[in-house]
N, C-alpha and C positions, 0 to 999 in steps of 0.2 A: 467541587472542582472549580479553577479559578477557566476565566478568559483572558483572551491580553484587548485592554482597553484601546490600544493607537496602531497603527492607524484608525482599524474598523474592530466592533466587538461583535460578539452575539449572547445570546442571553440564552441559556436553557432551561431546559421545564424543570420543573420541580420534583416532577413525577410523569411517570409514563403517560403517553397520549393515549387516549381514549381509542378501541381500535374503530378502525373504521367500517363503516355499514355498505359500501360499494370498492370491493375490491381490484371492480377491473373497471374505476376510473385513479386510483393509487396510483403513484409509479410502483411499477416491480424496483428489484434489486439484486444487481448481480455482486458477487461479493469477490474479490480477488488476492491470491494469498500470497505472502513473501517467499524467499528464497530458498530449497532444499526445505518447504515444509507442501503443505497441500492444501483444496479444498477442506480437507478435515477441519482446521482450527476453526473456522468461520462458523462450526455447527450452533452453538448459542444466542451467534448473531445471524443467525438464517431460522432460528424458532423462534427469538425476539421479535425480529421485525414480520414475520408472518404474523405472531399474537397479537399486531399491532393491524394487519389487514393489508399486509402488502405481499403480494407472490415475492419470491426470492432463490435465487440457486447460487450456489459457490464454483466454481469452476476448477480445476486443473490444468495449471499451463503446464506447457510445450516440458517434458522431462521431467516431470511430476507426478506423484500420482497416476492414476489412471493412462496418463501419456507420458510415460517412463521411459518409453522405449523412443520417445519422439524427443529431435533435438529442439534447444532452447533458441528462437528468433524472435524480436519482435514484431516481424511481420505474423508469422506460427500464431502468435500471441492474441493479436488485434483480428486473424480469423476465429478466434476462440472465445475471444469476446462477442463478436459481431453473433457467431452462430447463437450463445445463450441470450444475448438480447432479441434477436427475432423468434427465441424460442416461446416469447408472452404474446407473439402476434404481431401484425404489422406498423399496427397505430399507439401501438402500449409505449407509455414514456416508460425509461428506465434511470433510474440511480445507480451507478457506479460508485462502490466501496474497495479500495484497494490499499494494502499493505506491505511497505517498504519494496521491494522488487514489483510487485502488484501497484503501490502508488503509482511508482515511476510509469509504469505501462500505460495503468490508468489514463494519468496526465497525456501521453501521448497520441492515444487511444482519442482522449476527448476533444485531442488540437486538430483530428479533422475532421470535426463539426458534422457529426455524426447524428441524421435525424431521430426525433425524440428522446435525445438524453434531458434527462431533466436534472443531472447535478452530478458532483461528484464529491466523495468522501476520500480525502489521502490521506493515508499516515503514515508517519517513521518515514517520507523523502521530502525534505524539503534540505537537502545538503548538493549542492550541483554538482553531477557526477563528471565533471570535469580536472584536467591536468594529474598531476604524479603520485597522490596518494590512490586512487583509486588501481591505475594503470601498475603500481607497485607490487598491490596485493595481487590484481590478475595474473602479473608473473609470476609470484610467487606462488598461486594457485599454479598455475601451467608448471612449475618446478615441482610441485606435491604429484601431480598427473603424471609427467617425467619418472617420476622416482619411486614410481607405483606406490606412492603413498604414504614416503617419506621425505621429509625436508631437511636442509640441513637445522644447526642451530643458529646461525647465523643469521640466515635468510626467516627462520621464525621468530627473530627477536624484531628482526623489519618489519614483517606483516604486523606486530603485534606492537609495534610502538608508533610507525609509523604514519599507520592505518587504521588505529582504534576506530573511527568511527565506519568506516567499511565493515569493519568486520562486525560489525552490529546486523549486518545482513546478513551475514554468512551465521549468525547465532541465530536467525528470527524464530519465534516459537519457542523458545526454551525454557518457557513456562506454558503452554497451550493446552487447554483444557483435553486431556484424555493422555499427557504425556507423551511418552514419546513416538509410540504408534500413529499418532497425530503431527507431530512434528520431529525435526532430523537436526541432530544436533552436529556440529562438524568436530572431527577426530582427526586426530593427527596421528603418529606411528605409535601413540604409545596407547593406544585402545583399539580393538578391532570393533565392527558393529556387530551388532546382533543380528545372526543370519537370518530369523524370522522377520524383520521387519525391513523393509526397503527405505534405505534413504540414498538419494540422489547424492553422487561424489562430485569430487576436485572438478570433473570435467564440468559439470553445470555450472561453477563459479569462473570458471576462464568464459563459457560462453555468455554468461549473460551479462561477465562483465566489459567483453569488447562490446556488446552490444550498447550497453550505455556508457564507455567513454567515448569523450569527445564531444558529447553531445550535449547541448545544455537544457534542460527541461525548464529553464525561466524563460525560452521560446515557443517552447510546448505551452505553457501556463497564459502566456500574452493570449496565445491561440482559443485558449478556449472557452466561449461564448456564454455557457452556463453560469450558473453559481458554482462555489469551489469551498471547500469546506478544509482548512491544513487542521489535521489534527499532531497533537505529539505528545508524548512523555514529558515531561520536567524531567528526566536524567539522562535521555537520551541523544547518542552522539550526533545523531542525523539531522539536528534541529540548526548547524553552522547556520544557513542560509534562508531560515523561515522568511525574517522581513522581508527580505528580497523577493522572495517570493508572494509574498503577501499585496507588498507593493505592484508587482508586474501582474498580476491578474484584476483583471475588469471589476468583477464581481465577488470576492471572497471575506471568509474571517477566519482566525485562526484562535484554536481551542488548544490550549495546555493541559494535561490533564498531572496531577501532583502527585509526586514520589512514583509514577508508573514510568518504566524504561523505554525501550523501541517498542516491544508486542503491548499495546493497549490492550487491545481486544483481550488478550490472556492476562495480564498482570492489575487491571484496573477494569474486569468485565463488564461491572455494574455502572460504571461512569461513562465506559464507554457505548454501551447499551441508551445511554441518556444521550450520549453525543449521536448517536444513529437517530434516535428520535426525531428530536430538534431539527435535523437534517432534513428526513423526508419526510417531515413536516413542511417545512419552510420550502424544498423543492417543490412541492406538491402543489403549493398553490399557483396561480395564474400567472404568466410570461409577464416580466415587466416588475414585477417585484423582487427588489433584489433584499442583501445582506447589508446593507447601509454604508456605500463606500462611498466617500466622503471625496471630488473630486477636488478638494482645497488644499489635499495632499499630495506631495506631488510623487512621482514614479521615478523610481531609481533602475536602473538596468543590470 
């Protein structure tokens, strides 16, 4: 897998790290999942980085999973975090790992400075969920809700040309390991879902996406104090606004990972798996060591 060399790179191991011989001075790792999928996907990478010596739990936001029946807030959210990070004890650093709807959380989650986190993993959001392409598809989501499930064709030639890269969220998981039981693919009127398995509808994508218009997460990213690790696909839509992002946080580097789309984790496991390494490695060690950001560069807004 490649790095991007500029501003700042990082280097990853070759091979898995050695796991470690004291557990509960690791950081734990909480894992967080994208849009209309679950804690489920994360399972590979929540037995990876245990074989490696770190405690780790995946979660279920707010109309997900397990809290299906709970609406989508990022307030909701950042209580769901907070609760499984204090689930390792009081003094236990933790890594936060989040994906495309989970990035974004993540990143917000981390902007306030939140004692003993010790890093963060984002991937598939480095596109700022700001102005008309996003706010587009949300209507057009709220018009699927409206019409109990059908859209015109009009308005799905919008969401679908307009908004390609949003709608990479509204796909996330659509390769995650255990198919679709694990992940929820989005339908339109011309499939019904299969009654056995629960996937979260139209409504979750109107909620969580007023939740993050308007708002820009390159203010989130300034905010937060850790290391920051931007992961992405090489094909994926949501990569608009990496540099930018790369630029406005303190401490970060950014990992391309080749021919995988938005879901890393699912389409490039094994790579991704080395990007999780690297990571809570490199947080792990002592405050004060960072990822190599070069302050001769300068910060764009």
């Amino acid at each position: 897998m490649t790095t991007t060399a500029t501003p700042r790179a990082v280097l990853l191991p070759a091979t898995d790290d050695a796991p470690s011989d004291d557990r509960t001075g690791a950081p734990a790792v909480v894992f967080v999942h994208g849009l209309r999928t679950s804690g489920a996907i994360w399972d590979g990478q929540v037995e990876h980085v245990r074989s490696l010596g770190h405690d780790a739990v995946a979660v279920d936001l707010p109309a997900h999973g397990a809290r299906a029946r709970e609406r989508f807030t990022l307030e909701r959210s950042f209580e769901v975090i907070d609760e499984a990070a204090a689930s390792f004890g009081p003094d236990r650093r933790v890594t936060l790992v989040g994906l495309s709807l989970g990035g974004y959380t993540s990143l917000a989650w981390a902007a306030r400075r939140p004692a003993n986190l010790a890093g963060v993993v984002a991937a598939g959001c480095t596109s700022d969920p700001k102005g008309k392409p996003v706010a587009l598809f949300r209507d057009v989501a709220r018009l699927v809700v409206a019409g109990g499930g059908t859209v015109g064709r009009g308005a799905r030639w919008a969401a679908r040309t307009s908004t390609s890269a949003w709608s990479s969220m509204t796909r996330a998981g659509r390769s995650a390991p255990g198919g679709s039981v694990a992940s929820y693919a989005v339908r339109w009127a011309d499939g019904a879902p299969d009654p056995a398995v629960h996937r979260p509808g139209w409504g979750i994508v109107t909620d969580a996406l007023t939740q993050l218009a308007g708002r820009s997460w390159l203010a989130h990213v300034r905010d937060v104090e850790v290391p920051v690790w931007l992961v992405n696909g090489a094909r994926d839509h949501l990569r608009l606004d990496e540099q930018r992002y790369l630029a406005a946080a303190a401490d970060a580097a950014l990992v391309v990972v080749p021919r995988a789309g938005h879901d890393v984790n699912s389409e490039a496991p094994e790579a991704g798996n080395r990007v999780l390494a690297g990571a809570v490695a490199g947080f792990g060690r002592p405050r004060g060591a960072t990822l190599g950001h070069d302050r001769r560069h300068p910060r764009h807004p």
